[in-house]
SEGUSE-350710 format. One record per residue: residue number from 1; residue in one letter; x, y, z of N, C-alpha, C, O in turn. Coordinates in steps of 0.02 Angstrom, whole numbers, plus 50000, padded with zeros to 5 digits. Layout:
N
   keba   gukol     n_x     n_y     n_z    ca_x    ca_y    ca_z     c_x     c_y     c_z     o_x     o_y     o_z
    NUM       a       X       Y       Z       X       Y       Z       X       Y       Z       X       Y       Z
...
! end
This chain:
196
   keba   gukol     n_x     n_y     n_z    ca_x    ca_y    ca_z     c_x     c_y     c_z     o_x     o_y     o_z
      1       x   55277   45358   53199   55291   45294   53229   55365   45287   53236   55392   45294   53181
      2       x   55406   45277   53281   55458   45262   53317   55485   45210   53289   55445   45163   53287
      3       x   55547   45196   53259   55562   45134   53228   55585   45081   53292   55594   45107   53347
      4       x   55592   45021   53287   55599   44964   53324   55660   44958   53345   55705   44950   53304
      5       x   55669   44959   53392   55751   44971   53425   55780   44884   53460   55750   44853   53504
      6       x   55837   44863   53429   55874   44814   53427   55927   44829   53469   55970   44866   53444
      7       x   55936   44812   53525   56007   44798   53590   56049   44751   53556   56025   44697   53538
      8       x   56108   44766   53544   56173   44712   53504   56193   44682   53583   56168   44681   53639
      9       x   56253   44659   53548   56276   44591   53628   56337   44652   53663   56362   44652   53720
     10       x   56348   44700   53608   56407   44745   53677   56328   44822   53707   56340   44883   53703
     11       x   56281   44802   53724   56236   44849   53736   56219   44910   53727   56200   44953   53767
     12       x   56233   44911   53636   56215   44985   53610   56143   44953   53565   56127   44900   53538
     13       x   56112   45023   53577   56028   45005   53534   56036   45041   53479   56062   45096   53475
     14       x   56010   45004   53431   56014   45049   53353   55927   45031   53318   55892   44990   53348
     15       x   55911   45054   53278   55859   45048   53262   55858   44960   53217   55908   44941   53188
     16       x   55794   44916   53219   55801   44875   53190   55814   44878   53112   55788   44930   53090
     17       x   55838   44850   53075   55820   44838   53002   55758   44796   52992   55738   44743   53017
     18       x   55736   44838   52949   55670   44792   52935   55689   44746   52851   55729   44759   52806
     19       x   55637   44691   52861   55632   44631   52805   55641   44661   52747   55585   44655   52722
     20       x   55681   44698   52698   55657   44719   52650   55636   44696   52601   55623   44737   52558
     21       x   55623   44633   52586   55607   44606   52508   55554   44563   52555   55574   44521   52596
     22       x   55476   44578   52543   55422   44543   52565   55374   44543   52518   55339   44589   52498
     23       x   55379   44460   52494   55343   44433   52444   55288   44475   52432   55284   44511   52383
     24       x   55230   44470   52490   55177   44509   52438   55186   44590   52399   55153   44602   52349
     25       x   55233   44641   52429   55248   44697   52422   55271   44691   52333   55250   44727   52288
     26       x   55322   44634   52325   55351   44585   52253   55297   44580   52190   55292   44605   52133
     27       x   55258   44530   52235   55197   44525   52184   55159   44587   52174   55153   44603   52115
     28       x   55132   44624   52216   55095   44683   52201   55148   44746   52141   55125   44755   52085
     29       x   55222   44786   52163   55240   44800   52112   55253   44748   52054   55250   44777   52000
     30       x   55265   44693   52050   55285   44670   51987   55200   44669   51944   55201   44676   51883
     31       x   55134   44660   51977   55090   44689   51939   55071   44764   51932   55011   44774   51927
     32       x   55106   44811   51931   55106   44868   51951   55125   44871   51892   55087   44888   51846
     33       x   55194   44853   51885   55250   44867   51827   55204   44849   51771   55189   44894   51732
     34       x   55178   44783   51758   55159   44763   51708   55082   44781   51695   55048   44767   51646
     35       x   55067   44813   51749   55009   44873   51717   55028   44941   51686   54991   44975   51650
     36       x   55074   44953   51700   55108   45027   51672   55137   45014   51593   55122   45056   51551
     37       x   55169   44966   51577   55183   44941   51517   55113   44933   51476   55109   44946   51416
     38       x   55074   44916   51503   54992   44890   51467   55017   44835   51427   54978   44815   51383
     39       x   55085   44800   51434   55065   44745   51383   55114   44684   51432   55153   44695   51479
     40       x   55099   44634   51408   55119   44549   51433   55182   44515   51381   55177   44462   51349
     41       x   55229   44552   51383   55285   44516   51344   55339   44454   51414   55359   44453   51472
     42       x   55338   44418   51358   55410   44384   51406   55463   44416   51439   55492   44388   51486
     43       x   55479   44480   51416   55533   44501   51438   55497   44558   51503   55532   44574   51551
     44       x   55450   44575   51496   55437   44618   51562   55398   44572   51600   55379   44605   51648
     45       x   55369   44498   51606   55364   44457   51653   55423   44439   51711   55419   44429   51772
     46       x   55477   44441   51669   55568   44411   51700   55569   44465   51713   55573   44463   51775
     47       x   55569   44545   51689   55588   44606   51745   55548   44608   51781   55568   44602   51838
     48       x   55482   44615   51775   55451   44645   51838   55478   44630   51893   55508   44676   51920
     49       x   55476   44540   51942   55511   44550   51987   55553   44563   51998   55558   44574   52059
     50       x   55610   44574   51963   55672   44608   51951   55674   44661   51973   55709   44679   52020
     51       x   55628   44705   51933   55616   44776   51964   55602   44791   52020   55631   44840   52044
     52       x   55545   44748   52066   55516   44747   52105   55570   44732   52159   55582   44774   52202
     53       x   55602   44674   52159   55662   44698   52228   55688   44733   52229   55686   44769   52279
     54       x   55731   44749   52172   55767   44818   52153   55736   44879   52204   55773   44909   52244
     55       x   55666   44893   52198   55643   44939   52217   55612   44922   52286   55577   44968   52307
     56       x   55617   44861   52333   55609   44853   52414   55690   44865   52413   55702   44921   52436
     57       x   55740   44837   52396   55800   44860   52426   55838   44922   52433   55877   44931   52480
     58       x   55827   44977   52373   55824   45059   52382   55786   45076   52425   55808   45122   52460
     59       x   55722   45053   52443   55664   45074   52481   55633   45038   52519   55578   45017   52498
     60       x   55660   45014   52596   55644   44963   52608   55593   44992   52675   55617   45028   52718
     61       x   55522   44973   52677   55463   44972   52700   55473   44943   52750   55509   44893   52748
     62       x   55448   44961   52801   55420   44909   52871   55360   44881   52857   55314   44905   52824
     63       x   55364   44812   52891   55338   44749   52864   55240   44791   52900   55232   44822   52953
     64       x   55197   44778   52855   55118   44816   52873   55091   44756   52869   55090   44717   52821
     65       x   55057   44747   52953   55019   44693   52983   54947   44726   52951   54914   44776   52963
     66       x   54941   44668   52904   54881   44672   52880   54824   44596   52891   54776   44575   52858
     67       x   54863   44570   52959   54820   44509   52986   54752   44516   52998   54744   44573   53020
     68       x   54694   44484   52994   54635   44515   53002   54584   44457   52971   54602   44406   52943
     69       x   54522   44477   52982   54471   44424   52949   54412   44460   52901   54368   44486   52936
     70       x   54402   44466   52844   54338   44491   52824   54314   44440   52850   54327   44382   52868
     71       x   54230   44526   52841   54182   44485   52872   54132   44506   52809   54122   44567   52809
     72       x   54093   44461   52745   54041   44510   52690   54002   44537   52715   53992   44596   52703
     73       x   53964   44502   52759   53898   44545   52790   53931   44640   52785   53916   44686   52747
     74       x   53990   44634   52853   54019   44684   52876   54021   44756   52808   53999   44812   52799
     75       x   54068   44700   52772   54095   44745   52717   54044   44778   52660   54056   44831   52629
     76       x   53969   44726   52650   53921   44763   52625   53873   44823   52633   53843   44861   52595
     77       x   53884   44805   52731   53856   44864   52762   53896   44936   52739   53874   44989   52718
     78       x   53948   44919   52750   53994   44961   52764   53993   45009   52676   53983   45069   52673
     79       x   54003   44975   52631   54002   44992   52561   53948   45037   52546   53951   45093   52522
     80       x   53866   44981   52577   53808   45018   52572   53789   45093   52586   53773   45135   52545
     81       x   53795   45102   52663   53811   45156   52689   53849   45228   52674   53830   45287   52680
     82       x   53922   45194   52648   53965   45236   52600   53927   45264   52532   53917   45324   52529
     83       x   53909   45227   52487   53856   45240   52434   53795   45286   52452   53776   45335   52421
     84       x   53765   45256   52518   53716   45307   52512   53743   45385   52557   53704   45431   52570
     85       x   53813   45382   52573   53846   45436   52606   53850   45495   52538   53827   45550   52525
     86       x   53890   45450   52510   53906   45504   52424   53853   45523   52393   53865   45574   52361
     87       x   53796   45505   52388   53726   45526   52365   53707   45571   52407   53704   45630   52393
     88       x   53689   45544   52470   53658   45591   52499   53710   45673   52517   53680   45727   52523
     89       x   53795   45668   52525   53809   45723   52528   53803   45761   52459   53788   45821   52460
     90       x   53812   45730   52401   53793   45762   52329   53752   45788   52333   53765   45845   52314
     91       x   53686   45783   52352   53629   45811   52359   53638   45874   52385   53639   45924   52350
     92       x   53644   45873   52443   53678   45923   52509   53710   45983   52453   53688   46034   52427
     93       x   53782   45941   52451   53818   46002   52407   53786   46061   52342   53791   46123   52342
     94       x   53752   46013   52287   53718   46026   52241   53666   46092   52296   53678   46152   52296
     95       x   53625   46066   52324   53588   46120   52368   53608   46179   52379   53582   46232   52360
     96       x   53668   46167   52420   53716   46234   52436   53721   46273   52389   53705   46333   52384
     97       x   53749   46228   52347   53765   46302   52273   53720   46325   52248   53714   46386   52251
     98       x   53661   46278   52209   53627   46309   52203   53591   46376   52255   53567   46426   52228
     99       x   53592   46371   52310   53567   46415   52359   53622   46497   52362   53613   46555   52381
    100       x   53658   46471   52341   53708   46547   52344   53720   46545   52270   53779   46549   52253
    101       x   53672   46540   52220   53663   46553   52144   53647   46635   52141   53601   46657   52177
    102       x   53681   46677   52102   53676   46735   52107   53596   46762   52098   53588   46821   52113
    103       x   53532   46724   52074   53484   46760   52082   53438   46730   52137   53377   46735   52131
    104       x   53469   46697   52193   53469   46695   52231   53480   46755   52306   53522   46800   52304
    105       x   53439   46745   52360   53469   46782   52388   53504   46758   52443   53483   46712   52479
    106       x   53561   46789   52452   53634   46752   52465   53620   46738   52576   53610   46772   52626
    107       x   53626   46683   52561   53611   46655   52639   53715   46658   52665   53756   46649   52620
    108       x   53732   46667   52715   53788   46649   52719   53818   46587   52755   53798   46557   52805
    109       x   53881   46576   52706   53883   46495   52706   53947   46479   52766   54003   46503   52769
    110       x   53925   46446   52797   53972   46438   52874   54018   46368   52876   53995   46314   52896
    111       x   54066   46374   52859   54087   46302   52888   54114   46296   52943   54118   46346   52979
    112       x   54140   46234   52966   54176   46210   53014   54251   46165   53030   54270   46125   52987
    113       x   54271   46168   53062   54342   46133   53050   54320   46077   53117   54315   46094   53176
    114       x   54311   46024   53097   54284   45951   53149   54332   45911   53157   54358   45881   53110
    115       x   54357   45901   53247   54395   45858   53245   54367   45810   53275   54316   45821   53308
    116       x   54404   45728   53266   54381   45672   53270   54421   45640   53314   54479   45658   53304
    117       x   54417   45602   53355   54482   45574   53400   54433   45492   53375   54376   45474   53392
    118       x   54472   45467   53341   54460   45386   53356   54469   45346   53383   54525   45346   53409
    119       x   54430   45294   53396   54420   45238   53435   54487   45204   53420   54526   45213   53466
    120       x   54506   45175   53380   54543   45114   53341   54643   45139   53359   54666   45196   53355
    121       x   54661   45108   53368   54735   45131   53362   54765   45098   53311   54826   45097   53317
    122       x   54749   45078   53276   54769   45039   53201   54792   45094   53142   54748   45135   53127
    123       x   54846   45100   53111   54844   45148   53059   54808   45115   53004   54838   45160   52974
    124       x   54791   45098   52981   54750   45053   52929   54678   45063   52933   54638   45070   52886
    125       x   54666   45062   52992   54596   45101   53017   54590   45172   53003   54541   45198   52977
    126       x   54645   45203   53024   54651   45270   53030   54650   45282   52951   54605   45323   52938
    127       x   54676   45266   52908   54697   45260   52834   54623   45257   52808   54602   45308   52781
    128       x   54580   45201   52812   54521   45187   52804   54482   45235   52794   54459   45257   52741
    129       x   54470   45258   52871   54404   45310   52893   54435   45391   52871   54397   45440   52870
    130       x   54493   45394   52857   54523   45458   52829   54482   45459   52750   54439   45501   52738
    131       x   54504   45405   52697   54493   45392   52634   54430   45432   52631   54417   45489   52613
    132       x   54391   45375   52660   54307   45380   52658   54280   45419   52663   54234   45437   52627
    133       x   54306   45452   52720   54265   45541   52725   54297   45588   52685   54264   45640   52690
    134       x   54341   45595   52652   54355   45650   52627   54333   45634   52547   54332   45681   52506
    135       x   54311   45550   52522   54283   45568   52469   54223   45553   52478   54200   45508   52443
    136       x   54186   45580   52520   54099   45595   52534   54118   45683   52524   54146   45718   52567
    137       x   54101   45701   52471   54055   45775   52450   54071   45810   52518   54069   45774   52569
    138       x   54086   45881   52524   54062   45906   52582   54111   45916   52635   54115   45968   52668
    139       x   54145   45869   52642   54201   45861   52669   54277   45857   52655   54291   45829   52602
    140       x   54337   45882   52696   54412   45875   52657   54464   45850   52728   54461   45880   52782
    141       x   54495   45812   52720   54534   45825   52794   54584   45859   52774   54611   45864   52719
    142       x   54601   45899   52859   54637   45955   52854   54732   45931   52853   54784   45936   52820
    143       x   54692   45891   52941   54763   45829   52957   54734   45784   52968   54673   45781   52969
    144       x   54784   45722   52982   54783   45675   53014   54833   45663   53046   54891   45674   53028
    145       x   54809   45631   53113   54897   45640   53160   54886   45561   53183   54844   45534   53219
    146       x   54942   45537   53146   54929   45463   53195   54951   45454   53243   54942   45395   53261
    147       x   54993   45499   53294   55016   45488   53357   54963   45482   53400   54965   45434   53439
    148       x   54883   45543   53406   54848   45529   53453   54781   45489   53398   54733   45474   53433
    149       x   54773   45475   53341   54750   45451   53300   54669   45510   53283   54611   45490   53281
    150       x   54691   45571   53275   54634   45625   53283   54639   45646   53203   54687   45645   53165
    151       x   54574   45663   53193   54559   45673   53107   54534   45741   53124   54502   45751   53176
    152       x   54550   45795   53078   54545   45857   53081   54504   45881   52997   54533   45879   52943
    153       x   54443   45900   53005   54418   45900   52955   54353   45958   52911   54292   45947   52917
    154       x   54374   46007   52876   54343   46032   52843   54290   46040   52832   54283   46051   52772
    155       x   54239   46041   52861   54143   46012   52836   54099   46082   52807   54085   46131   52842
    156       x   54089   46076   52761   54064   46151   52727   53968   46160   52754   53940   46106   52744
    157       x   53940   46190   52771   53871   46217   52773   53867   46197   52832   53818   46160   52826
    158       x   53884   46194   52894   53879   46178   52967   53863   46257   53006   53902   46301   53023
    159       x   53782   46250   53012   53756   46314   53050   53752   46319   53119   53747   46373   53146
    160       x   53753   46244   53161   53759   46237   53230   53802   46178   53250   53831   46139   53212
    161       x   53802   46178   53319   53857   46145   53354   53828   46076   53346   53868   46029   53349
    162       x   53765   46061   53337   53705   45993   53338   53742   45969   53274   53768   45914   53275
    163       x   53745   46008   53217   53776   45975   53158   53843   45965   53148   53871   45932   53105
    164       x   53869   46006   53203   53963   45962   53209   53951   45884   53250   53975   45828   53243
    165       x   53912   45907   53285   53911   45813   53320   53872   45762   53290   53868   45702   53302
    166       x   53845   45797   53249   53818   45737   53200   53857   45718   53146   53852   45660   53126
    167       x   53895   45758   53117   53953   45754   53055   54013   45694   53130   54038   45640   53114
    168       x   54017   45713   53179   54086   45658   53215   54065   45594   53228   54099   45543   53233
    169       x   53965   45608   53237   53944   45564   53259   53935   45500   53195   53932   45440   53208
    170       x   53932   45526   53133   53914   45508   53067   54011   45458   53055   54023   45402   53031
    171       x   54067   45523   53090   54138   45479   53045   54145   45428   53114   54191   45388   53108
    172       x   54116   45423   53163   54136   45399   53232   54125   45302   53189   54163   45254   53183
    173       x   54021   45320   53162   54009   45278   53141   54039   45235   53094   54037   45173   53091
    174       x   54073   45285   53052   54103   45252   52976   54157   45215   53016   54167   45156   53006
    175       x   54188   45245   53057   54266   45204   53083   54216   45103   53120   54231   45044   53114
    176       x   54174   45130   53145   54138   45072   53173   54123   45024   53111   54126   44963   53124
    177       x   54112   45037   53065   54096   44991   52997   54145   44970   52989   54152   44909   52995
    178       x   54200   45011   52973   54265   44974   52942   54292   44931   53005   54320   44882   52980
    179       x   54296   44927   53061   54310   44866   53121   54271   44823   53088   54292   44774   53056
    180       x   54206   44840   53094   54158   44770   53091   54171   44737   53018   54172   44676   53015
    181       x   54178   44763   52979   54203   44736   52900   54260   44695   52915   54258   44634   52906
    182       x   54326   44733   52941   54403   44691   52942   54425   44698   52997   54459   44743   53022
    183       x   54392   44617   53028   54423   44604   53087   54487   44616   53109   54524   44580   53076
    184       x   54523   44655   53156   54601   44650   53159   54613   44598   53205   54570   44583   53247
    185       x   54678   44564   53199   54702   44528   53246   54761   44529   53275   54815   44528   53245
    186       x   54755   44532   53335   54804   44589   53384   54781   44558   53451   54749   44507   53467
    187       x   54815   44613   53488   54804   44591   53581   54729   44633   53577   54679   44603   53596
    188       x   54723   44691   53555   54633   44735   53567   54595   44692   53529   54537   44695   53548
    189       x   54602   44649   53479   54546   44606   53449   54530   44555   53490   54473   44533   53498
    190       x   54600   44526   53525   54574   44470   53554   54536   44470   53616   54497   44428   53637
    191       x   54564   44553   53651   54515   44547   53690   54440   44579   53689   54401   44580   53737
    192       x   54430   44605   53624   54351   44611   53621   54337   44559   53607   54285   44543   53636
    193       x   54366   44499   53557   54303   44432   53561   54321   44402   53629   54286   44352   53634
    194       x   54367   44411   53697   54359   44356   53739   54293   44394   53772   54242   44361   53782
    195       x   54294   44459   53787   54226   44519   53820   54178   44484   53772   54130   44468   53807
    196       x   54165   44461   53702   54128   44435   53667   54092   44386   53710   54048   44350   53686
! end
């Protein structure tokens, strides 16, 4: 991602500075800190945020639009699905091995390297549907490129081309759950609910 470019008044462009001290980033390390301590004294209540700017102003983050709406229905589906993803690839996996168990006779085991081009141009999406599949059993990503937003991915026991499009067709879906879970709000959200 390209940082944000700022025109001054004698017309040279430099990259913007971004906000560095943003409250929620504050609150989240200062409970960070005071989970790492494991304990609640007075004196690491008064550092934590202390610490916590300290550490946006050495390291200062671009501000992450995380505007959006849950939706529970969305997010239960979405959870559900995931749950029965990790079961059912456990199964899968467990199978495999057992199947190339040395008194076994040895089938040979084929994988595939599956790429994904997603729908969503959101990195947060992209972040999402990356997570998810690589901790479903079975699967690892190789990359992820957020310039064209394409997931590149590892899938172990894939004997035909029917089961690579069902493994893209399977993460195509997962990326579709996580939209429908957390609404984004943007110019592409608004215009799928005005098409709504």
């Amino acid at each position: 991602m390209s940082p944000q470019m700022r025109t001054g008044r004698d017309g040279t462009s430099r990259p913007r500075r971004y906000r560095a001290v943003q409250p929620g980033v504050v609150i989240w390390l200062s409970l960070v800190w005071l989970a790492l301590w494991g304990d609640i004294t007075p004196l690491l209540v008064v550092s934590a945020p202390l610490v916590a700017v300290a550490i946006c102003l050495v390291f200062p983050l671009p501000p992450l639009g995380m505007a959006g709406r849950l939706r529970p229905l969305g997010l239960l589906r979405l959870l559900g699905h995931f749950a029965l993803d990790v079961v059912r690839a456990s199964w899968q996996v467990a199978w495999v091995t057992l199947r190339q168990a040395p008194r076994h006779p040895r089938t040979p085991l084929r994988n595939a390297l599956v790429r994904v081009d997603l729908v969503s141009e959101s990195d947060l999406v992209l972040t999402g549907v990356t997570i998810m599949l690589s901790l479903v059993p079975g699967s690892v990503l190789v990359e992820a490129r957020r310039s064209t937003h394409t997931l590149y991915l590892h899938v172990i026991d894939v004997r035909d081309d029917a089961q690579v499009e069902r493994f893209r067709a399977n993460a195509l879906a997962q990326e579709q759950r996580i939209l429908a879970a957390f609404t984004p709000r943007g110019p592409a959200a608004a215009e799928k609910e005005v098409a709504a």
